[in-house]
N, C-alpha and C positions, 0 to 999 in steps of 0.2 A: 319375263321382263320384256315390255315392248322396246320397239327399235326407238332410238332419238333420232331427228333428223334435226341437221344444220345445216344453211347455204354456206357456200364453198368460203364466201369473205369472214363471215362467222368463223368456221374452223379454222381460217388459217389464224385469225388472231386468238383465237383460245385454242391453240392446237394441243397445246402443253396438259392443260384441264382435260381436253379432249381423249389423250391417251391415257391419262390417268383411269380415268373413267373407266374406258374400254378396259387397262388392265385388273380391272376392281372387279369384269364380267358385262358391264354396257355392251351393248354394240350400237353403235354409230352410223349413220346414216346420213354420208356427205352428199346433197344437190346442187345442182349449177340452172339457174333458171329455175328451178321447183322439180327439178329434173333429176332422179337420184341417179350416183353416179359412182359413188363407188363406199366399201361397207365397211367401220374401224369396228377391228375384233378383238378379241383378247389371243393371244398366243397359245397356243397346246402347251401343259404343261411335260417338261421330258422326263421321263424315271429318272431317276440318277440312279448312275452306273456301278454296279458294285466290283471291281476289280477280281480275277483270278476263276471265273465262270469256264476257260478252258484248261482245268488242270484237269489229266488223264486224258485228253483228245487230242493233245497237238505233244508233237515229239519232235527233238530237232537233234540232226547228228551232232556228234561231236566236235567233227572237222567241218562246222556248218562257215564257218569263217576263214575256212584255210585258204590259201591263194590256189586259184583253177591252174590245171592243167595246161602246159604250151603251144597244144591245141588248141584248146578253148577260149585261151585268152587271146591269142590272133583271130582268131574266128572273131570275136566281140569288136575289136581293134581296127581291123579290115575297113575297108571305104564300105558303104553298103552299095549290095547290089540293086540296082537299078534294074525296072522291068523291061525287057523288051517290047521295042516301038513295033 
């Protein structure tokens, strides 16, 4: 499929046409002056995602949500240290 090209006044007033287009597979060829300048594409289409891909690889403790230790959680809480100048 060759490229279409439209001046820049062109696309802006059939912009709407214009991405249709492009998401139909067009690709688009916006000029300013006769001057191309920039390309309307279609989008990559994304797999859709099928849910539950890491069962058997990810393990989570038990006490994964238990409140940290009194150390720990001062440690977090602490101003942070600043590097030395």
């Amino acid at each position: 499929m060759g490229d279409i090209i439209r001046n820049l006044y062109e696309a802006k007033t059939h912009l709407s046409e214009l991405v249709d287009r492009a998401a139909k597979g067009e690709e688009i060829v916006i000029a300013k002056n006769g001057v191309p300048m920039a390309r309307l594409v279609p989008l990559e289409k994304k797999p859709k995602r099928v849910p539950g891909g890491w069962e058997g690889k990810v393990w989570i403790a038990a006490d994964f949500d238990a409140p940290l230790p009194d150390d720990l959680l001062r440690a977090f809480n602490e101003d942070p240290i600043e590097p030395s100048s």
